[in-house]
ChimeraX commands (.cxc) that place a marker at each C-alpha (Angstrom):
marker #1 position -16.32,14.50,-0.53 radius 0.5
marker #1 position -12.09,14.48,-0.81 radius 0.5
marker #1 position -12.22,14.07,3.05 radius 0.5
marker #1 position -14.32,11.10,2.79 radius 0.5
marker #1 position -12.23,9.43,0.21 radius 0.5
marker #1 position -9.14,10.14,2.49 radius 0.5
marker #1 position -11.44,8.02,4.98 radius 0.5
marker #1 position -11.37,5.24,3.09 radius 0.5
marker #1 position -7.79,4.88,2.49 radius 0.5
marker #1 position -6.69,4.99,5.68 radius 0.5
marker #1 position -9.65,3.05,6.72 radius 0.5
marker #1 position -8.15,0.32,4.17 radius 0.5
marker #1 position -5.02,0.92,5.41 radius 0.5
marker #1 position -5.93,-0.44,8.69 radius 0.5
marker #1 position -7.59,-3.10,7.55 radius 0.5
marker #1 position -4.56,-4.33,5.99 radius 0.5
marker #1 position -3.20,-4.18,9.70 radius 0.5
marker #1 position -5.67,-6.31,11.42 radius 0.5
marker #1 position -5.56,-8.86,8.41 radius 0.5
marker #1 position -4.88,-12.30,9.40 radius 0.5
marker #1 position -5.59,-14.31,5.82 radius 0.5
marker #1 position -4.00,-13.61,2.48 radius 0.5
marker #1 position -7.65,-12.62,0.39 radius 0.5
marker #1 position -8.21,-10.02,3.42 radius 0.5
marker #1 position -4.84,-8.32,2.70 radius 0.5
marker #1 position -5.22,-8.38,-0.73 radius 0.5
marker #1 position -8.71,-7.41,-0.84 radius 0.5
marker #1 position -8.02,-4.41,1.43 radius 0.5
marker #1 position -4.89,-3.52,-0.55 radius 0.5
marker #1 position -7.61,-3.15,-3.51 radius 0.5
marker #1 position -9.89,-1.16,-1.59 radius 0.5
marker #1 position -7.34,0.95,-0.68 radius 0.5
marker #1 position -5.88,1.40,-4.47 radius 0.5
marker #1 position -9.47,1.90,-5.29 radius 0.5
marker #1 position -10.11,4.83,-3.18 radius 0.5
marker #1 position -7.03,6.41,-4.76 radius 0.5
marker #1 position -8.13,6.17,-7.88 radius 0.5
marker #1 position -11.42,8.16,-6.91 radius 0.5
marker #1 position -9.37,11.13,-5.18 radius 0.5
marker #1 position -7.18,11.34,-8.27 radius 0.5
marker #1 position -10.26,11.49,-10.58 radius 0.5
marker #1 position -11.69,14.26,-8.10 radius 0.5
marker #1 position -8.63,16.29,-8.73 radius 0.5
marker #1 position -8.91,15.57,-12.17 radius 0.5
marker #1 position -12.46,16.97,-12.14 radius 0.5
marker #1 position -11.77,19.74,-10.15 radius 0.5
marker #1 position -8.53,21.02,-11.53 radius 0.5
marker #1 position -9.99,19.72,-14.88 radius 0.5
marker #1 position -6.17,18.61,-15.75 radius 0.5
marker #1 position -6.56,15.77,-18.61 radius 0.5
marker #1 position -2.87,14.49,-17.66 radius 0.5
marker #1 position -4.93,13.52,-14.24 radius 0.5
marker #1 position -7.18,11.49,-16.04 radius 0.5
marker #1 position -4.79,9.60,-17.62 radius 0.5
marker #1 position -3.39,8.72,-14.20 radius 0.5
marker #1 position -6.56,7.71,-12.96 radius 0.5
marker #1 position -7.27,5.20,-15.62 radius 0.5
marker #1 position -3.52,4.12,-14.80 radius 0.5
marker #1 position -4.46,3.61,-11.22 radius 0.5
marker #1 position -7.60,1.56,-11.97 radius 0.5
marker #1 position -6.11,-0.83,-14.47 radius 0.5
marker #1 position -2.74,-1.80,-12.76 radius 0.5
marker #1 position -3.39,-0.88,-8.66 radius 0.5
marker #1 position -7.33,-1.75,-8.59 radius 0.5
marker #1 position -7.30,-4.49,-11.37 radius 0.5
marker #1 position -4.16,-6.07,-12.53 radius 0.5
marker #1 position -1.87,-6.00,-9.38 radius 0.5
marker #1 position -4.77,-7.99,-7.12 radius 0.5
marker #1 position -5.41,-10.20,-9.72 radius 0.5
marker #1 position -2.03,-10.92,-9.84 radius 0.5
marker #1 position -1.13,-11.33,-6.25 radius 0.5
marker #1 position -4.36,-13.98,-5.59 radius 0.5
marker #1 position -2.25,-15.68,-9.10 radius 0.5
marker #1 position 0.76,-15.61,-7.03 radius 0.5
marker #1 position -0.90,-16.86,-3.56 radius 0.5
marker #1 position -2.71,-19.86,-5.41 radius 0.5
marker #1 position 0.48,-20.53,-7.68 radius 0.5
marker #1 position 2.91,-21.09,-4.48 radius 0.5
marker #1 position 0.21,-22.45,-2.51 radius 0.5
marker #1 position 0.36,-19.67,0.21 radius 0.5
marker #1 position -0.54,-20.54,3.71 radius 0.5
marker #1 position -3.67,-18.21,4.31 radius 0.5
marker #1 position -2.26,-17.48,7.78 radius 0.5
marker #1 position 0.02,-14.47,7.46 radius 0.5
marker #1 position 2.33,-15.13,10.02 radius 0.5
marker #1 position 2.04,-11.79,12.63 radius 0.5
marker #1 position 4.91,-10.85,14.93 radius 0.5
marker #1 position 1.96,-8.39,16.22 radius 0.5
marker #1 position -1.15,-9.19,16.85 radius 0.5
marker #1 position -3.99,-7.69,15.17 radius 0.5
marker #1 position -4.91,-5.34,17.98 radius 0.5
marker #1 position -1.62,-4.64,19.04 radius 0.5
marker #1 position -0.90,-3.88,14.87 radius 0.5
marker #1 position -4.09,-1.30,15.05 radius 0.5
marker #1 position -2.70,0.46,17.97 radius 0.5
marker #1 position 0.71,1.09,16.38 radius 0.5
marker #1 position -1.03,2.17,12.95 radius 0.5
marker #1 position -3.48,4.68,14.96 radius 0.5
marker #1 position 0.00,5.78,16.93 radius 0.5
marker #1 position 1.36,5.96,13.86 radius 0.5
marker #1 position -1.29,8.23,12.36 radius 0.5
marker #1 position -0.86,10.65,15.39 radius 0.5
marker #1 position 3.38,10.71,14.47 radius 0.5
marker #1 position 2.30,11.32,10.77 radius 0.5
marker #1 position -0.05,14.28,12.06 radius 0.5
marker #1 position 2.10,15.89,13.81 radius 0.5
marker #1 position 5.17,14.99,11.40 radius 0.5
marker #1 position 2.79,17.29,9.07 radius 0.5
marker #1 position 2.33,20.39,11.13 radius 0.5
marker #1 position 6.50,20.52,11.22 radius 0.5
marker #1 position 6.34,20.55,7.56 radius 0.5
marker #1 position 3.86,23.29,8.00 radius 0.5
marker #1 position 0.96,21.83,6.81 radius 0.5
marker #1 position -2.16,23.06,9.63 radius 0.5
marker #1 position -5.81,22.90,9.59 radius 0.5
marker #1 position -6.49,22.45,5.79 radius 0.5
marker #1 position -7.56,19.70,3.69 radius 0.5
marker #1 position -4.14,19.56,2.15 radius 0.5
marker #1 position -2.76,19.32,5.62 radius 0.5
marker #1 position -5.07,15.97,5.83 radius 0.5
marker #1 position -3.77,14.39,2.39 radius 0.5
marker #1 position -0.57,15.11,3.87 radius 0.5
marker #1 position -1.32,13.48,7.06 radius 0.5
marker #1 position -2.95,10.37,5.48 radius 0.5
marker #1 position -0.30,10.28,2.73 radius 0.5
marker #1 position 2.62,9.79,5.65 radius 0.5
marker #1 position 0.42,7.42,7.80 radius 0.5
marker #1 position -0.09,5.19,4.84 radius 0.5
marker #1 position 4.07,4.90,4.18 radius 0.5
marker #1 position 4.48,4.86,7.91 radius 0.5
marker #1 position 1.58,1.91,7.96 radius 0.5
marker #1 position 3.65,-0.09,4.82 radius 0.5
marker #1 position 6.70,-0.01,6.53 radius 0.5
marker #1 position 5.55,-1.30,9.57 radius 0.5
marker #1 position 3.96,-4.23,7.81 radius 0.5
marker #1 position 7.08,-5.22,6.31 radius 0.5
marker #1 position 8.59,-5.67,9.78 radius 0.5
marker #1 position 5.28,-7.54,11.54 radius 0.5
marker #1 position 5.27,-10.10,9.04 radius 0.5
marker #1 position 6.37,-13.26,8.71 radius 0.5
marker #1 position 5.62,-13.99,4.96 radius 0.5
marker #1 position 7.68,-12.49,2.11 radius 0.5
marker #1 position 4.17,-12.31,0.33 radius 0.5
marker #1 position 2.86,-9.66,3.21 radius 0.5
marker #1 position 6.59,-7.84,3.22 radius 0.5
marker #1 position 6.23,-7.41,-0.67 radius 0.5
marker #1 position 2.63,-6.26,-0.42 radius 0.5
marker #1 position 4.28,-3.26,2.40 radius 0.5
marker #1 position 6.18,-2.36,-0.25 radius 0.5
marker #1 position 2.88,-1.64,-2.57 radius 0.5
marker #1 position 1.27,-0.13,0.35 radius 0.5
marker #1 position 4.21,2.78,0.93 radius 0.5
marker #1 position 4.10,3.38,-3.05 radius 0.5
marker #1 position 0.81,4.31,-2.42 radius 0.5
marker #1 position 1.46,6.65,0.12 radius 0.5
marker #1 position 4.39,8.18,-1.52 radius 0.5
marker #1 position 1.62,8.97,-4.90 radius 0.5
marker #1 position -0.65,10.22,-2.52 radius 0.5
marker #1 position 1.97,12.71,-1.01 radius 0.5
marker #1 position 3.64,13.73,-4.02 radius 0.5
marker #1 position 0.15,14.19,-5.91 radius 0.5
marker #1 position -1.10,16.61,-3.33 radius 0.5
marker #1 position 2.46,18.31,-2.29 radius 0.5
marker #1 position 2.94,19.27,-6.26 radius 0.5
marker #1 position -0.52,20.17,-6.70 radius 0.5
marker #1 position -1.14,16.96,-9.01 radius 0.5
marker #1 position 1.50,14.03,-10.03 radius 0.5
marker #1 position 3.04,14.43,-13.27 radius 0.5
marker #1 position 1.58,11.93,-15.96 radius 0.5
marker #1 position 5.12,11.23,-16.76 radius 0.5
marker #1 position 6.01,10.67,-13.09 radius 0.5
marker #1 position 3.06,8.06,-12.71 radius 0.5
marker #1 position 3.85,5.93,-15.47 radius 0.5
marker #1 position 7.57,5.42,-14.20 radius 0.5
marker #1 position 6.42,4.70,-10.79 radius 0.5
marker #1 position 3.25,2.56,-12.43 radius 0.5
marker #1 position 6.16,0.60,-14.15 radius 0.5
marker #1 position 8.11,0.45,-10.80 radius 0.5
marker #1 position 4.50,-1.11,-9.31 radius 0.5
marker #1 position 4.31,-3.39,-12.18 radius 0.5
marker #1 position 7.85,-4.76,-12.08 radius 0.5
marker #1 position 7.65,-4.78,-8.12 radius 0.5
marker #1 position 4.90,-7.47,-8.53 radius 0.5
marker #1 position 6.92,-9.87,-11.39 radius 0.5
marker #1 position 9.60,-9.91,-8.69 radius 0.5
marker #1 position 7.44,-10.76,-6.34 radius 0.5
marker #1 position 6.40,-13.42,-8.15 radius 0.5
marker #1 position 9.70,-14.94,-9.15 radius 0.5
marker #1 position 11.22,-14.07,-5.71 radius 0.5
marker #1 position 7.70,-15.71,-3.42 radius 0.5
marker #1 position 8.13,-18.41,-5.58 radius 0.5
marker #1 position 11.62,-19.81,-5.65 radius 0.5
marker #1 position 11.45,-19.06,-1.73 radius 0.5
marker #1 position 8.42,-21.36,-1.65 radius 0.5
marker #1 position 10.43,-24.17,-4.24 radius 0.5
marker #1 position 13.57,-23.90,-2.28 radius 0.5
marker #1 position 12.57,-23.49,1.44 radius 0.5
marker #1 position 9.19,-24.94,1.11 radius 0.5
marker #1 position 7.97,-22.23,2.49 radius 0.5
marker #1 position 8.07,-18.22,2.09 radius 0.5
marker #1 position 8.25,-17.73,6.41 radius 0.5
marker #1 position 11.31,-15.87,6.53 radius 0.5
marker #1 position 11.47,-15.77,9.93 radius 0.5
marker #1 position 12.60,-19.14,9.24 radius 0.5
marker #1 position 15.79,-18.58,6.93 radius 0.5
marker #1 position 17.73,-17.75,9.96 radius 0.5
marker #1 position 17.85,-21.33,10.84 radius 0.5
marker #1 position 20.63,-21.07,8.13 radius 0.5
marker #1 position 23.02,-18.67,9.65 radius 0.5
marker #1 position 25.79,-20.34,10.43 radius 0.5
marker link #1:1,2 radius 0.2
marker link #1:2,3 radius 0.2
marker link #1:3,4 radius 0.2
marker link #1:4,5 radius 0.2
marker link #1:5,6 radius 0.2
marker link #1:6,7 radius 0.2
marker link #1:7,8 radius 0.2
marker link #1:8,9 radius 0.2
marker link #1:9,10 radius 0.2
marker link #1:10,11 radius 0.2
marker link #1:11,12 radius 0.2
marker link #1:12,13 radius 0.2
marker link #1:13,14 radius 0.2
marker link #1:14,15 radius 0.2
marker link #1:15,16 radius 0.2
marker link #1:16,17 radius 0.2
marker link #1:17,18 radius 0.2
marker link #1:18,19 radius 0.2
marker link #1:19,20 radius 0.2
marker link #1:20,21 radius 0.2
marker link #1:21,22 radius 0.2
marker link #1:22,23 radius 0.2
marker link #1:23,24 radius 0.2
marker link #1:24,25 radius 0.2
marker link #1:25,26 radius 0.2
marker link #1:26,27 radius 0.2
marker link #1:27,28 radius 0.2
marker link #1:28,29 radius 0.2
marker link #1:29,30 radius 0.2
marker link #1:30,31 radius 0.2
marker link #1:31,32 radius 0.2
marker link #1:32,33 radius 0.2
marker link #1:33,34 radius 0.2
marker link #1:34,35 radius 0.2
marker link #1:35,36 radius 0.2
marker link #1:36,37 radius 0.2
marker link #1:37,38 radius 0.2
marker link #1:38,39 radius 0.2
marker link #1:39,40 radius 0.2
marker link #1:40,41 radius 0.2
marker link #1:41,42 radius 0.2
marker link #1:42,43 radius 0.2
marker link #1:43,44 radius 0.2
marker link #1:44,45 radius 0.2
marker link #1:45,46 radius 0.2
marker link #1:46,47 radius 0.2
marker link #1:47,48 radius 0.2
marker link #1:48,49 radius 0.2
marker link #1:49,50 radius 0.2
marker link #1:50,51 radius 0.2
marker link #1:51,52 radius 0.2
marker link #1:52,53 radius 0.2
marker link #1:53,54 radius 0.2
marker link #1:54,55 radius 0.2
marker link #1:55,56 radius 0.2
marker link #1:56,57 radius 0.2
marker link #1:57,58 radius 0.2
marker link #1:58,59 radius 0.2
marker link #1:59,60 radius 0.2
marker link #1:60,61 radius 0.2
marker link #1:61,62 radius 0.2
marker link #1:62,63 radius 0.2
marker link #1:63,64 radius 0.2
marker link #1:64,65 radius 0.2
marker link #1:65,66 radius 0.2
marker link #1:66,67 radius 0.2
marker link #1:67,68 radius 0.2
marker link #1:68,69 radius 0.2
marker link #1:69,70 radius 0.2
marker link #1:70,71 radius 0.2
marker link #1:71,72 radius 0.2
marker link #1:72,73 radius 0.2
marker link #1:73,74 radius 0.2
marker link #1:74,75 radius 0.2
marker link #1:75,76 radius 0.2
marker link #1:76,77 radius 0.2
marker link #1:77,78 radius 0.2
marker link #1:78,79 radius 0.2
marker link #1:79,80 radius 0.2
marker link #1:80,81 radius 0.2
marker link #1:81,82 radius 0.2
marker link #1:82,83 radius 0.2
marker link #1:83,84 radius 0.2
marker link #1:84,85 radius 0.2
marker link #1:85,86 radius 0.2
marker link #1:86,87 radius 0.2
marker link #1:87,88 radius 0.2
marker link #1:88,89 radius 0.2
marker link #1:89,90 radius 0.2
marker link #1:90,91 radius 0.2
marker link #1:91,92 radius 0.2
marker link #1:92,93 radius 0.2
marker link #1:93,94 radius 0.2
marker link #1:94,95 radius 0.2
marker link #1:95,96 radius 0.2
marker link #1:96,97 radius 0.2
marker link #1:97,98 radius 0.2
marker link #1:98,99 radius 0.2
marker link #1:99,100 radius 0.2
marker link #1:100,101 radius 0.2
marker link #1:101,102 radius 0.2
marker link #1:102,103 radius 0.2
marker link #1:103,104 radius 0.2
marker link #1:104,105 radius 0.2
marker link #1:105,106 radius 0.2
marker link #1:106,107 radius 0.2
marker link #1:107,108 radius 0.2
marker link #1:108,109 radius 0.2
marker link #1:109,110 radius 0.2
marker link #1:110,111 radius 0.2
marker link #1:111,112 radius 0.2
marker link #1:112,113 radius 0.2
marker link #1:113,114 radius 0.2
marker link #1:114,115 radius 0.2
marker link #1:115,116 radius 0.2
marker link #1:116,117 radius 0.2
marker link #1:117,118 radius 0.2
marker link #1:118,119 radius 0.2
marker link #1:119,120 radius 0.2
marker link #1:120,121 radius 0.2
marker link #1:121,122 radius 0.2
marker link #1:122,123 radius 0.2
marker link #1:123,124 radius 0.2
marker link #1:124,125 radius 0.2
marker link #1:125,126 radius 0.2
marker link #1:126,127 radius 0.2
marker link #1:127,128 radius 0.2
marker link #1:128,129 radius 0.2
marker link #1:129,130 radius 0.2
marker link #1:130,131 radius 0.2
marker link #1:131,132 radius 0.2
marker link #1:132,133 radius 0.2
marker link #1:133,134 radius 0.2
marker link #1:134,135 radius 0.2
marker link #1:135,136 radius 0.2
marker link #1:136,137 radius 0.2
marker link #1:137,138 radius 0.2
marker link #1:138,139 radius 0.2
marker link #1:139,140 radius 0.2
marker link #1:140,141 radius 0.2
marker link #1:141,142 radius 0.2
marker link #1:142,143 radius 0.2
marker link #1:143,144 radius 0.2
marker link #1:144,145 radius 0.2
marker link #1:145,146 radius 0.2
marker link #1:146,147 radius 0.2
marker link #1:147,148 radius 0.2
marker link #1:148,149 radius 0.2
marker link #1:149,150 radius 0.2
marker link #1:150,151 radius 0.2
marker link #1:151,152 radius 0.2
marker link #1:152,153 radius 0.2
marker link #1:153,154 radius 0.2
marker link #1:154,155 radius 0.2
marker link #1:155,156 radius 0.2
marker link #1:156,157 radius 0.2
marker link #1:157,158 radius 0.2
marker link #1:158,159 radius 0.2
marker link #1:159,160 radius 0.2
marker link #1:160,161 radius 0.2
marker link #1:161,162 radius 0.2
marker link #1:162,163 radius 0.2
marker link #1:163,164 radius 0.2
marker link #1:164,165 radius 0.2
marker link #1:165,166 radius 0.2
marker link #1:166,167 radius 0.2
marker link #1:167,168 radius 0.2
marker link #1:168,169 radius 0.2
marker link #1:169,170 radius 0.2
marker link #1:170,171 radius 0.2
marker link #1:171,172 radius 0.2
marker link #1:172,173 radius 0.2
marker link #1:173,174 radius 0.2
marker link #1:174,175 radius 0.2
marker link #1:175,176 radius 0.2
marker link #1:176,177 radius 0.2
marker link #1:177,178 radius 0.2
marker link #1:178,179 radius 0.2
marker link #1:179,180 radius 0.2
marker link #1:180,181 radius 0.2
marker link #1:181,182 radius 0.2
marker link #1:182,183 radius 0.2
marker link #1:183,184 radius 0.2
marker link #1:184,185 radius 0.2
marker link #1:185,186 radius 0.2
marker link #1:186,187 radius 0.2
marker link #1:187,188 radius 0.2
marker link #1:188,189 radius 0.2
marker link #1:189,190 radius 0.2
marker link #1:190,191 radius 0.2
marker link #1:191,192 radius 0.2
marker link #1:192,193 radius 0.2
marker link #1:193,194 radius 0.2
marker link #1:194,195 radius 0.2
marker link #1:195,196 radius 0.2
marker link #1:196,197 radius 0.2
marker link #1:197,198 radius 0.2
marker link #1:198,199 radius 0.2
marker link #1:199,200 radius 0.2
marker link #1:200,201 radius 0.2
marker link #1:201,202 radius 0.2
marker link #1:202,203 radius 0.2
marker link #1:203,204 radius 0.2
marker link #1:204,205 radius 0.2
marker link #1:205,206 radius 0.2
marker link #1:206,207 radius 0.2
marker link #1:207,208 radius 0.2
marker link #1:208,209 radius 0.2
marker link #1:209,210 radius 0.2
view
């Protein structure tokens, strides 16, 4: 059942990679919050730790409700062009995110992590930063760069949940707060991009080197 959930993250994740229109990233960036919060509420079953259902509940309300809702706020407020603006195109993007999956595999076995279903959280935990940080280089739009950012703090729960045997509740609130502050500034930061510039391409802000 875990593996399957692990399916659907990265399966997310790659969605968010072939993603050419802002509801498509978001949505997938949901899905993909979503499917953590079911593998934290199967370790929370399983390990029958209470702290882990507090974290699930924290997962669902700010990564699967709130933060969506407030990016589509965000897109609408500053008028977002639905075209993201890709250095890579979409097929080009999936290859490097599947060659990226392979590094992250075998990043994993060096860390000593084999054949068992930890070694597989571990696997999709590193693909899924790897993943982020290559959409904050492929895009064009500050919006997309920001949403990388989200992406590779959901990778970094994933690994740290799994590599400590469950993420402190403590732990997840400060990096729930980091989430939750990374999206304000998103907001304030998309938005006087968009009111200064008139747009948030920054490919185009190096027009103003001198």
């Amino acid at each position: 059942m875990r593996e399957l959930i692990l399916f659907g993250i990265i399966a997310a994740t790659y969605l968010m990679v072939i993603a050419k229109r802002v509801p498509a990233l978001i949505r997938s960036f949901r899905y993909q919050s979503f499917f953590l919060f079911l593998i934290t509420l199967a370790a929370a079953i399983e390990e029958g730790h209470a702290d882990l259902y507090w974290v699930a509940l924290l997962i669902l309300i700010l990564k699967v409700l709130f933060v969506p809702y407030a990016m589509y706020r965000i897109a609408r407020r500053i008028n977002v062009d639905e075209n993201l603006g890709l250095l890579v195109n979409s097929q080009l993007s999936l290859l490097i995110a599947l060659a990226l999956t392979y590094c992250s595999r075998i990043f994993s076995r060096t860390l000593g992590f084999h054949q068992d279903f930890r070694a597989v959280a571990i696997t999709v935990a590193f693909a899924v930063v790897f993943i982020g940080a290559f959409l904050m280089v492929s895009r064009m739009k500050a919006f997309t760069q920001v949403t990388g950012l989200l992406v590779m703090e959901n990778g970094i729960f994933l690994f740290g949940s799994f590599l400590s045997g469950g993420m402190p509740f403590l732990v997840e609130i400060a990096i729930s707060l980091d989430v939750l502050i990374s999206v304000i500034i998103m907001g304030l930061f998309v938005y006087r991009i968009n009111k200064v510039f008139t747009h948030i391409d920054v490919n185009k802000l190096s027009r103003l080197r001198g």
